[in-house]
C-alpha positions, 0 to 999 in steps of 0.5 A: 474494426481490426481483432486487436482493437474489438471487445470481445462480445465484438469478436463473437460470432455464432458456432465458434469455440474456445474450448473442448469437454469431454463427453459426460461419463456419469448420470446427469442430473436434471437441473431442476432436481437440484436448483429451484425452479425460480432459479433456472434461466429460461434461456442460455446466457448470452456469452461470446462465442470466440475461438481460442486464439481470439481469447489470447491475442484479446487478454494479451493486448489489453495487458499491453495496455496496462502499466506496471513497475515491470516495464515503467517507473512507478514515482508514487508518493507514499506508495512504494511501488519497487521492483519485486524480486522474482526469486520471491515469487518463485519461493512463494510458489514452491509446493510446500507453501504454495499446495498447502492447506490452513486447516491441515494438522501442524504436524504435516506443516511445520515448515510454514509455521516455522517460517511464520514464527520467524518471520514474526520474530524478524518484524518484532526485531525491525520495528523494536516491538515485543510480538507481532501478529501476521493476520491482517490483510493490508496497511489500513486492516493493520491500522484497525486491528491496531487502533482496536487493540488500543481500545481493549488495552484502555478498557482493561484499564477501566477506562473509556477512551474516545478521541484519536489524534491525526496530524493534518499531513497524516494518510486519508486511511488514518482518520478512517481507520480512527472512525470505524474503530470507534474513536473521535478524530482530532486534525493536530496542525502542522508547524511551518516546517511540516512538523508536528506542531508540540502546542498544538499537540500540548492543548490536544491531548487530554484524559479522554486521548487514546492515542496519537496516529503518526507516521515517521517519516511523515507523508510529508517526506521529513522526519519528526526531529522531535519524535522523544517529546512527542511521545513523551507528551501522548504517554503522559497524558495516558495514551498511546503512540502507534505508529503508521509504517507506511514509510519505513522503507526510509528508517529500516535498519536505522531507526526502530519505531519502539526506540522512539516511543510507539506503542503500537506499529504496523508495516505495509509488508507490500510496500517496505518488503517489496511484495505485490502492491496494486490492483486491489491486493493482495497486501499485508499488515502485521501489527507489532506491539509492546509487551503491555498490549501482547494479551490483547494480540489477535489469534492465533499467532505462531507459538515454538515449544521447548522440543522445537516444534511449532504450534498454533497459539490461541491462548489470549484470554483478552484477545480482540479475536480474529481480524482475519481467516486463517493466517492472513495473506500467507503468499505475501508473507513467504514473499516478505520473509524470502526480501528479509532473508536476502538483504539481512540487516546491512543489506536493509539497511542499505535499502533506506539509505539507498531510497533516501539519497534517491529522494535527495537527488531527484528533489535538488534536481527539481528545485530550480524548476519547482517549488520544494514544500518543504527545503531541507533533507528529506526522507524516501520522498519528497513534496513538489509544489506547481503553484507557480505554473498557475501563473501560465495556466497550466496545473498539476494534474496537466504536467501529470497527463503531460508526463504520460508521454514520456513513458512516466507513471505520475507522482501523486498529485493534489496529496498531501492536501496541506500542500498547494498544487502538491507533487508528492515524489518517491523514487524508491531505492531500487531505480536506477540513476538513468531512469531517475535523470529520465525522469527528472528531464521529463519533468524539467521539460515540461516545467519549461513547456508549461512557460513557452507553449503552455498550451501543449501542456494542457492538451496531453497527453497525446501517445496514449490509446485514451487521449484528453479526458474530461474528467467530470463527465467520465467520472459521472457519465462513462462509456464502458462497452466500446473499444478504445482505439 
């Protein structure tokens, strides 16, 4: 077995090393003075024993192996997975962001809390809100901590509030965000055009409705043209409108989610702003809201006094109370407010336009050789459907595994599920034409494969190190300690 292709227990061999200590200068302490005696291994764990090179070369190339939006196009509905900036990355890493500490006094870290306060200040403009806090940690941690300041709003009131209205096209984390909040769930249908169906929402609400959970533009790609009467018809009823900001990569600059009526909104600072997305984290969440839910606001937040200095706020009687240590993710929100400071407000605004004429294009292109969801202008994304693929027996998930060799992330599939045999699309706004168009022909090609030689379709993909899968016997029954090759 070749080096590059072994695990690296298969590469150990006794007596090799991979690094060098030097030799103790201090009294050792035994064991088991400071460790129960329970507790102590009866023998030394069994680790590789590789030489450093064989440590490197081993990470190196499975990294080879990995993809990512550094060398591939990532087209992943509702996702965003954009290009980061590596200016931003430089700047989260300057010494003054990067070396500091939460629990240093303000005084020593004024710099960060100024760039935290303005970056507040920025959200609140974007979005059309009163305050914005930076703590949570992803979009469905903004989701709660919004849902939540929702409940402790209502209940200020009086009232007891148990039922979340989600539009059956809504994200899968918007309904369990709902649940672990507390709140009742309620599925609101879509009409024939992808929209909020007005008399379905009419007959939903009532005395017992906290809020709406919507998201505009929807995962559908389309903007809810109705937007004024839907927040109309969740106000009168009592309740509030909070809006998932998960797609407002496609409205920044253009459109403010408080200008329509939403109470309460969250962004996906890791999507919209172009920050680090994928592998589990990190993420962020701000939640921005109106000035009737600022006492219930999580703290602290970033407070400015009249000298100019700058000050951790906790004073909110009627908090929720902290949703997350410290600040939240403070190298992501540097990240965001160095996208901010670098675009400006044309310059976001030219982001969503650029990522809505991307959709636009790619979806025309792809009309003839699938069937659109939903014709029409779409937004950042847009939703394809295989179904007449089925006619050839090819689904897909097989055009998915079929796109892997072509170089491709696939789109997201079999989401949103009231689409058949779903392809959801988004190019984002930083592709290029050439790697859309490549895209694109891709895809052509394979619409056509699937109608001539379907079975060359099923059989993919055939460039990658891990061939066919049955997928229900590797979900069910996976090989996790051989090499793959």
């Amino acid at each position: 077995m070749k080096p590059d292709k072994a695990l690296i227990f298969e590469l150990s061999r006794p007596g090799r090393v991979a690094y060098s200590l030097p030799e103790c200068d201090v009294p050792e302490l035994g064991a088991a003075s400071v460790i129960p005696a329970d507790m102590l291994r009866a023998k030394p764990a069994e680790l590789p024993e590789v030489y450093e090179v064989d440590v490197i070369r081993h990470y190196t190339e499975l990294s080879r192996r990995n993809f990512g939006v550094d060398n591939g196009f990532y087209p992943l509905g509702s996702c965003t997975m954009k290009y980061n900036p590596k200016l931003n990355e430089d700047v989260a890493r300057f010494p003054g962001f990067a070396k500091i500490h939460p629990y240093q006094p303000e005084s020593s870290v004024q710099g960060a809390l100024e760039l935290l306060h303005t970056l507040q200040s920025d959200l609140a403009a974007l979005t059309g809100m009163d305050g914005v806090t930076l703590q949570p940690a992803a979009g469905a941690h903004g989701e709660w901590t919004g849902l939540m300041l929702i409940r402790a709003y209502h209940e200020s009131r009086g009232e007891r509030r148990t039922k979340v209205i989600v539009p059956d096209s809504s994200h899968g984390t918007n309904p369990a965000s709902a649940a672990v909040a507390g709140f009742e769930t309620v599925t609101l249908k879509s009409d024939e055009r992808g929209m909020v169906d007005l008399e379905a929402l009419k007959a939903a609400v009532d005395g017992d409705t906290a809020a709406l959970m919507l998201t505009n533009p929807s995962t559908l790609g389309l903007f809810e043209e109705r937007i004024v009467e839907i927040a109309d018809i969740v106000h009168e009823a009592g309740g509030l409108l909070y809006y998932d900001g998960a797609n407002s990569n496609a409205i920044m600059g253009i459109a403010r989610p408080g200008d329509m009526g939403f109470d309460v909104v969250h962004l996906n600072l890791h999507k919209t702003m172009s920050t680090p997305h994928g592998g589990g984290g990190p993420g962020a969440g701000p939640v921005g809201v109106k000035s009737k839910l600022l006492p219930f606001l999580p703290v602290p937040t970033v407070g400015k006094r009249a000298d100019g200095t700058f000050y951790w706020d906790g004073d909110r009687p009627q908090s929720i109370g902290r949703v997350k240590a410290y600040c939240g993710n403070f190298g992501i929100l540097v990240r965001a407010y160095a996208y901010i400071r670098t675009y400006g407000p044309e310059g976001l605004r030219r982001v969503s336009e650029c990522a809505v004429l991307n959709a636009n294009y790619m979806m025309h292109r792809l009309a003839p050789y699938f069937d659109v969801a939903f014709p029409g202008v779409c937004k950042h994304e847009f939703v394809l459907s295989g179904k007449r693929l089925k006619a050839f027996g090819v689904r897909t998930l097989d055009v998915a595994k079929r796109l892997l060799d072509f170089g491709c992330h696939p789109p997201t599939i079999y989401f949103p599920l009231n689409v058949e045999e779903s392809m959801m699309i988004e190019p984002t706004e930083t592709e290029s034409k050439e790697t859309l168009d490549a895209f694109i022909d891709a895809m052509i090609r394979i619409a056509q494969e699937a109608e001539t030689d379907p079975q060359l379709v099923l059989n993919a993909p055939y460039t990658t190190i891990v061939k066919r899968l049955d997928e229900a016997t590797a979900a069910r029954k996976p090989v996790l300690n051989c090499s793959c090759g």
